[in-house]
Every structure is written in structure tokens, then in C-alpha cells.
C-alpha positions, 0 to 999 in steps of 0.5 A: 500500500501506498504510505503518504507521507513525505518524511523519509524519517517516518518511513523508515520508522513504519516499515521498520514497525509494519515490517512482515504486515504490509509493503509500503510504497512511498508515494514519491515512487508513485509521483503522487501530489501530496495533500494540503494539510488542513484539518484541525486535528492529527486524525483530520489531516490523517485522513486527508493525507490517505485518502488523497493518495488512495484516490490518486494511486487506486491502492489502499494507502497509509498515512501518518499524522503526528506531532508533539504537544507542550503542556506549558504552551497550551498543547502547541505545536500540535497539529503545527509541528513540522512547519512550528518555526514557519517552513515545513520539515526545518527540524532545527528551525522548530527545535530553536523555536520551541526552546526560546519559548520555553525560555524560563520554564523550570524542568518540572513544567516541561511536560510534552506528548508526541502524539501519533495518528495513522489512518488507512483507506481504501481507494473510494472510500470501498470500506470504513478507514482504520483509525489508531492513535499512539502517545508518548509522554514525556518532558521537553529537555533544555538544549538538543542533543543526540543524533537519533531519529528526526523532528523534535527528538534531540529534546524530548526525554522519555517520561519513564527512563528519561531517556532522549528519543534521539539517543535511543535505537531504532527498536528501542525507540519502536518499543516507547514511541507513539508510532511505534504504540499506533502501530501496533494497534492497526496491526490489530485492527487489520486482523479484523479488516482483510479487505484492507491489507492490500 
């Protein structure tokens, strides 16, 4: 199935946690036209995102929408992560936004979420999608460090190891992350769900 997105970090990160249920075709391969991201919601611009590139392809198709969520900034950046510090996918742009507006907040004040929504459908909507959401809890470090991962992950600290995502392995992180929980409940819901598999 076709995964739209753009991000090769979270390709990487879903063919590593699908490896063996699914083949993803990133939609690059394809020349598919990505969909603009409109919603108000990780779910909303999920779906927008999969149907977009089901529509186009005529393959079933996947789609990510995540992001982190700062306690101390009324959930921001949300649904804006990627594009927080104004162009889309300038990780460090984002990081260097996000620590200036925590300036002056003690550790304790930190907390942060990356959530995580995949949404698979099928070409014209044939059957209803599969929605599955994942969180990772967690606190917003003071200064980046680390060369793990992608996005935000130099300066996010796992809330029960305090661990920096961007320290941990690729199966270590798929262990934690709210990918790596979203994932496992579509592999589930693809148990019941046949038809979509592809």
C-alpha cells in the first residue's frame, strides 16, 4: 500500500514497525501530489493525507499524522509541528523555536506528548478507514542533543527512563514511541479488516 507521507524519517520508522504486515510504497515512487494539510486535528489531516493518495494511486494507502504537544504552551505545536518555526520539515528551525519559548520554564513544567495518528483507506472510500492513535509522554529537555531519529527528538526525554528519543535505537525507540504504540494497534485492527491489507 501506498504510505503518504513525505518524511523519509517516518518511513523508515513504519516499515521498520509494519515490517512482515504490509509493503509500503512511498508515494514519491508513485509521483503522487501530496495533500494540503488542513484539518484541525492529527486524525483530520490523517485522513486527508490517505485518502488523497488512495484516490490518486487506486491502492489502499497509509498515512501518518503526528506531532508533539507542550503542556506549558497550551498543547502547541500540535497539529503545527513540522512547519512550528514557519517552513515545513526545518527540524532545527522548530527545535530553536520551541526552546526560546520555553525560555524560563523550570524542568518540572516541561511536560510534552508526541502524539501519533495513522489512518488507512481504501481507494473510494470501498470500506470504513482504520483509525489508531499512539502517545508518548514525556518532558521537553533544555538544549538538543543526540543524533537519533528526526523532528523534535534531540529534546524530548522519555517520561519513564528519561531517556532522549534521539539517543535511543531504532527498536528501542519502536518499543516507547507513539508510532511505534499506533502501530501496533492497526496491526490489530487489520486482523479484523482483510479487505484492507492490500
Amino acid at each position: 500500500m501506498v504510505l503518504a507521507t513525505g518524511n523519509s524519517g517516518k518511513l523508515r520508522e513504519l516499515e521498520e514497525l509494519l515490517k512482515g504486515r504490509m509493503r509500503l510504497i512511498a508515494m514519491s515512487e508513485l509521483g503522487l501530489e501530496a495533500a494540503e494539510e488542513t484539518g484541525s486535528s492529527f486524525e483530520e489531516n490523517a485522513l486527508l493525507k490517505a485518502r488523497a493518495a488512495a484516490a490518486q494511486s487506486g491502492l489502499p494507502a497509509l498515512s501518518d499524522d503526528s506531532g508533539l504537544e507542550v503542556d506549558a504552551l497550551a498543547g502547541a505545536p500540535g497539529v503545527y509541528s513540522s512547519r512550528y518555526a514557519g517552513l515545513e520539515g526545518d527540524a532545527r528551525a522548530n527545535i530553536e523555536k520551541l526552546l526560546r519559548n520555553l525560555r524560563g520554564v523550570p524542568v518540572e513544567q516541561r511536560a510534552a506528548r508526541f502524539r501519533c495518528v495513522l489512518a488507512l483507506v481504501a481507494p473510494n472510500d470501498e470500506v470504513p478507514p482504520l483509525i489508531a492513535e499512539g502517545a508518548w509522554e514525556g518532558q521537553i529537555a533544555q538544549k538538543a542533543q543526540g543524533g537519533r531519529g528526526f523532528g523534535y527528538d534531540p529534546v524530548f526525554l522519555d517520561g519513564q527512563t528519561g531517556k532522549r528519543a534521539a539517543r535511543m535505537s531504532a527498536k528501542e525507540k519502536g518499543r516507547r514511541s507513539h508510532r511505534g504504540a499506533a502501530a501496533r494497534k492497526l496491526a490489530q485492527l487489520l486482523e479484523s479488516r482483510p479487505a484492507l491489507r492490500g
